[in-house]
C-alpha positions as CSV (number, residue, x, y, z in Angstrom):
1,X,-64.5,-9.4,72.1
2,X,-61.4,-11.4,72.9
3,X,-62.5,-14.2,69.8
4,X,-62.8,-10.8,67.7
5,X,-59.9,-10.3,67.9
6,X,-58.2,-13.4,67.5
7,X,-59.8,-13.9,64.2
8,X,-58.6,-10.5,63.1
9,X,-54.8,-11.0,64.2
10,X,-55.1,-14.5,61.9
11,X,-56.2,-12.9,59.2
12,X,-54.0,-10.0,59.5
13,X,-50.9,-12.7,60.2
14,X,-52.0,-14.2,56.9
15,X,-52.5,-11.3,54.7
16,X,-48.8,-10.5,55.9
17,X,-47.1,-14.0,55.2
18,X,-49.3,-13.1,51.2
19,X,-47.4,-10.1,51.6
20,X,-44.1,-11.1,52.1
21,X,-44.5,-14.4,49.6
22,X,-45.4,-11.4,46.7
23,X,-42.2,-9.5,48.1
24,X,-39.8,-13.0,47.4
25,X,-40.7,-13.2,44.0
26,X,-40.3,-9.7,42.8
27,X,-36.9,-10.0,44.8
28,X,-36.4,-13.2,42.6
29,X,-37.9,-11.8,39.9
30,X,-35.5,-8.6,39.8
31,X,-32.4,-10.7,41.0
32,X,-32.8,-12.6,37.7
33,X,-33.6,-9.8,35.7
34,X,-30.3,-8.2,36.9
35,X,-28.0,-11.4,36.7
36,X,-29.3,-12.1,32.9
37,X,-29.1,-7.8,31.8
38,X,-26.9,-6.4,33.9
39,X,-24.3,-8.6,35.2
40,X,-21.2,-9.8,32.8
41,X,-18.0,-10.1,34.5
42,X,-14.5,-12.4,32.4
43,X,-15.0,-14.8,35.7
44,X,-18.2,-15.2,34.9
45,X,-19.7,-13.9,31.5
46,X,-23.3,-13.2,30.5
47,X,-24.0,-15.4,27.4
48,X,-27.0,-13.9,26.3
49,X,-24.6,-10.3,25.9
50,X,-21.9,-12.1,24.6
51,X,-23.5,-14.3,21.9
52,X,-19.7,-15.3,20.5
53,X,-19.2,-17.6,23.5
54,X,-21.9,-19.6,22.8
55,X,-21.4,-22.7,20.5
56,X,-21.1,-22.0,17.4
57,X,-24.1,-24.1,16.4
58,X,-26.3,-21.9,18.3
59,X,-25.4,-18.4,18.1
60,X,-28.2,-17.6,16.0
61,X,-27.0,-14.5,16.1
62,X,-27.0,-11.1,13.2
63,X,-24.9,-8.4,12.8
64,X,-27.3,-5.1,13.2
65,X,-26.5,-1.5,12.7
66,X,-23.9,0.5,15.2
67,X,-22.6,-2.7,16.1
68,X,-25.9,-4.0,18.7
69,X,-26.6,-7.8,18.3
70,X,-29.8,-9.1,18.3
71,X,-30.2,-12.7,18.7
72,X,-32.6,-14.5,17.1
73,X,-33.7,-16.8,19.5
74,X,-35.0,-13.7,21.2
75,X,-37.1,-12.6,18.4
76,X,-40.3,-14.4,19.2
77,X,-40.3,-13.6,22.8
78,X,-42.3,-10.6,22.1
79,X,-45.2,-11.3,19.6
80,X,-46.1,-8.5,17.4
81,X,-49.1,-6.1,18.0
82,X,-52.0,-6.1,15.8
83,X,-51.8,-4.4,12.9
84,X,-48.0,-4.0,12.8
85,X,-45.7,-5.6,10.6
86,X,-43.5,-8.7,12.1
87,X,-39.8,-7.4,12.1
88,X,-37.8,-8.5,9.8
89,X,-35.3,-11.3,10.1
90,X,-32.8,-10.3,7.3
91,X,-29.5,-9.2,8.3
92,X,-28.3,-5.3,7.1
93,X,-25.3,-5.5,5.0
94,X,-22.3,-4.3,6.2
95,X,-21.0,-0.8,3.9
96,X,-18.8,-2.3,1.1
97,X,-15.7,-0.9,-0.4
98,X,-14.9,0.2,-3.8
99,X,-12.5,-2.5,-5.7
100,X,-11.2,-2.3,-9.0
101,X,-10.2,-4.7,-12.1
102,X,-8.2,-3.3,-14.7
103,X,-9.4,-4.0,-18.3
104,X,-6.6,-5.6,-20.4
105,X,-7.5,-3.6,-23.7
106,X,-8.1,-0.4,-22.5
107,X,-4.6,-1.0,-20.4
108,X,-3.1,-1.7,-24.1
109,X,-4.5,1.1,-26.1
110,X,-3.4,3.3,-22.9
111,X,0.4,2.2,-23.2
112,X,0.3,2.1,-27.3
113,X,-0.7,6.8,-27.0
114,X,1.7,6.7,-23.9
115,X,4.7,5.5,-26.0
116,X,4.2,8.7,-28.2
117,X,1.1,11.2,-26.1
118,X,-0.5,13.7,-27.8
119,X,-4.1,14.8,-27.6
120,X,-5.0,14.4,-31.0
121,X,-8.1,12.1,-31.9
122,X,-5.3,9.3,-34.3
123,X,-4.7,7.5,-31.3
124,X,-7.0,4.3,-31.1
125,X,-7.2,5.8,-26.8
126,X,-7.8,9.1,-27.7
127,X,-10.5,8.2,-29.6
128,X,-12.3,5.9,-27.7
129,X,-12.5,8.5,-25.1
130,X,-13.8,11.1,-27.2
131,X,-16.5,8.8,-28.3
132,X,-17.4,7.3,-25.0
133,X,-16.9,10.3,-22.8
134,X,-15.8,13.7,-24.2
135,X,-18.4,14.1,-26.7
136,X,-21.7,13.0,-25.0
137,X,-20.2,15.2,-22.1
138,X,-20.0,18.3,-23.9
139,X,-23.3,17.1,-26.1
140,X,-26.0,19.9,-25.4
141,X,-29.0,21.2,-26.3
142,X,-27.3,24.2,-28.2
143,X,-25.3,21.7,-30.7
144,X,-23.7,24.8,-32.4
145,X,-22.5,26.0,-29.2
146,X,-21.8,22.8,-27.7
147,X,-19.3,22.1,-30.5
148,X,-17.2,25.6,-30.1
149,X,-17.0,24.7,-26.3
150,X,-15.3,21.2,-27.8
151,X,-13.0,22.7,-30.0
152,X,-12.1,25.4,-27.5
153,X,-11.4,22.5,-25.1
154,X,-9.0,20.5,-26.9
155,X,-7.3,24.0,-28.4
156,X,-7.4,24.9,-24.7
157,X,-8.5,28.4,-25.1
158,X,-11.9,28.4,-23.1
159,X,-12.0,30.5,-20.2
160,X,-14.6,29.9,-16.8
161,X,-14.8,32.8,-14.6
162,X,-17.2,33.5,-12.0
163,X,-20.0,36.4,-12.5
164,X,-21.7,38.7,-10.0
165,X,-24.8,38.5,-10.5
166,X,-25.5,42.3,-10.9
167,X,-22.6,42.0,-13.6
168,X,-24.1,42.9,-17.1
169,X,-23.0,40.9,-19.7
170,X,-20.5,42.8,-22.5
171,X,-21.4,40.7,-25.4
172,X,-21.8,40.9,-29.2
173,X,-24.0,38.2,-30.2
174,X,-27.9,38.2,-29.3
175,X,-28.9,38.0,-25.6
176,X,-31.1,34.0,-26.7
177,X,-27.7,32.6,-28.0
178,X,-25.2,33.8,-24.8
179,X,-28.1,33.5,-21.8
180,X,-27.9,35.4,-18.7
181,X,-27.6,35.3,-14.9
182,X,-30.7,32.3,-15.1
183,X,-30.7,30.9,-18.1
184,X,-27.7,28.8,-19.6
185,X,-26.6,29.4,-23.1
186,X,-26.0,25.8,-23.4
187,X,-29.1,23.8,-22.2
188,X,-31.2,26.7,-22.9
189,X,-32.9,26.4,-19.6
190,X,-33.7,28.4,-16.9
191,X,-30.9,28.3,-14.0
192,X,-29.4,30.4,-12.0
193,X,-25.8,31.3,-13.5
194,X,-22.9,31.9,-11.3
195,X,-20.3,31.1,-14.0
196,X,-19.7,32.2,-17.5
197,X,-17.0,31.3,-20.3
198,X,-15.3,32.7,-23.2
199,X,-14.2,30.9,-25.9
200,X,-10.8,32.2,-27.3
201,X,-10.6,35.4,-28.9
202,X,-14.3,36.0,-29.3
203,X,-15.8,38.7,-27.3
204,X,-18.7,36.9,-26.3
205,X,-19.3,35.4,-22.5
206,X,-22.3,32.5,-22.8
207,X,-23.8,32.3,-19.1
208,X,-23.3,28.2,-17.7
209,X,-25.6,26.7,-15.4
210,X,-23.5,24.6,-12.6
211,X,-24.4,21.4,-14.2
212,X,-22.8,23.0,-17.8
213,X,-19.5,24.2,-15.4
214,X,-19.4,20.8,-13.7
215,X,-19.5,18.7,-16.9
216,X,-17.3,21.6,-18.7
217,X,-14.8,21.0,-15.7
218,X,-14.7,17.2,-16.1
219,X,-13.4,17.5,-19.7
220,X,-10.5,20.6,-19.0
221,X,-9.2,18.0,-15.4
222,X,-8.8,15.0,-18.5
223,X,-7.1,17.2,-21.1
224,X,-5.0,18.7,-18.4
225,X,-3.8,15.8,-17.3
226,X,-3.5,14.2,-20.7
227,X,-1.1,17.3,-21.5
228,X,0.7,16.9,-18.2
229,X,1.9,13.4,-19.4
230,X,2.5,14.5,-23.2
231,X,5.0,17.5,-21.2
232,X,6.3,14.7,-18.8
233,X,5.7,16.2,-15.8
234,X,3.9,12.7,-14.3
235,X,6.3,11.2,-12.4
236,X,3.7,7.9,-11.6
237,X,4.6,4.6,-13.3
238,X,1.9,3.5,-16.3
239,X,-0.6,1.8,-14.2
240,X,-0.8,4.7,-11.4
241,X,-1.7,6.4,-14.5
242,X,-4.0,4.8,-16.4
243,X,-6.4,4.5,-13.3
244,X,-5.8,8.4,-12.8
245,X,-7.5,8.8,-16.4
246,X,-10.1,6.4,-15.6
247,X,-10.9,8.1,-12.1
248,X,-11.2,11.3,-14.8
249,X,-13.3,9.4,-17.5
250,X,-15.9,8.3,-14.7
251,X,-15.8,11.9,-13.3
252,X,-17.0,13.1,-16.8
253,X,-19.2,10.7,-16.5
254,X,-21.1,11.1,-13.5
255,X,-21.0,15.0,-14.5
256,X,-23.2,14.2,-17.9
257,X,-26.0,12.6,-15.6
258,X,-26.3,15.3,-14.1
259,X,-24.1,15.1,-10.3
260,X,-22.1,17.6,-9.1
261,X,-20.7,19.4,-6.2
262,X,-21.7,23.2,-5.0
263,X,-20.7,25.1,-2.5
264,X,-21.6,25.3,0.5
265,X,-20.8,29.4,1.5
């Protein structure tokens, strides 16, 4: 009984000390999980969180989106699973800004009209624009059309007004050539039509798409500022306004490709 019992205290006293051993080193283990996670203090900083502290030689480190770092020496600590793709080393470029270079001969022909503006097409600038910008613009499907809305334009008799859409159009010409709430006299395709024009004196209203508004739009912003400087009511030095007309030429632009803004109530 007595020898029993010895040889179960010994092997309980063992199976303790086992115990205790395994408790150190997940003590040790956790202590130096914490100290190289957790702990980062100006006496005594964490290099692995502060990769800028390290020499420059071995930083290793890349720039990573909403500002987290990921070092690189890091990367192959954790081998990919099967099957999956190994992550990708390449850095994400940081969002660049917009920059600008003015272009000498455009910034010539712009000060030759500006010594005598008008918004006739004699002017070498004038011209340019209308064959760069203002015609392919207002280039549609409906080419008849498409060229009253140009001439109405420059003679700055169209009107755009807004339509409710249980509104029945007053209109003399055939219903095909002025469209209707979805279908745009000018591309001659099936949208819906919250817009409508006039041009001048005719009775007529031709139903726009918003893509026909937005690009119609571009064109009246240019000419109205082209007028404002012709009246002298732009107080801006020469090259504050020559980029305003090339911030209006791109806008007409982006509006023949097809983007525009809605809104959103």
């Amino acid at each position: 009984m007595v020898y029993e019992a010895n040889v179960k205290q010994a092997a309980a006293e063992k199976q303790l000390k086992e115990a205790q051993g395994k408790i150190d080193v997940l003590q040790a283990e956790v202590t130096a999980l914490k100290t190289l996670v957790l702990t980062s203090t100006p006496s005594s900083p964490n290099r692995q969180l502060h990769p800028q502290l390290q020499p420059s030689g071995s930083r290793g480190a890349c720039k990573h989106v909403g500002g987290h770092v990921r070092n690189k020496s890091a990367s192959g600590a954790f081998p990919a699973l099967p099957g999956q793709p190994e992550p990708s080393s390449a850095c994400i470029p940081l969002a660049a800004k917009e920059d600008r270079e003015m272009d000498s001969v455009l910034y010539e022909e712009f000060l030759l009209w500006k010594e005598n503006p008008g918004v006739e097409r004699s002017s070498t600038f004038l011209s340019r624009i209308h064959t760069e910008d203002i015609g392919p613009c207002l280039s549609f499907t409906k080419s008849e059309l498409s060229q009253l809305v140009q001439s109405a334009v420059e003679n700055n008799s169209l009107t755009i007004e807004p339509v409710a859409m249980s509104a029945v159009p007053m209109v003399k010409a055939s219903a095909v050539e002025c469209g209707g709430p979805k279908k745009c006299a000018l591309s001659g395709m099936s949208r819906l039509c919250r817009h409508r024009i006039k041009l001048g004196d005719n009775g007529s209203y031709y139903y726009i798409s918003p893509s026909s508004r937005a690009r119609i739009t571009a064109v009246c912003n240019f000419f109205t500022y082209i007028r404002y400087i012709q009246q002298g009511l732009v107080r801006h030095d020469a090259e504050q306004m020559f980029w305003e007309v090339m911030r209006l030429r791109r806008e007409m632009t982006v509006a023949k490709l097809g983007f525009y803004l809605t809104d959103l109530g």
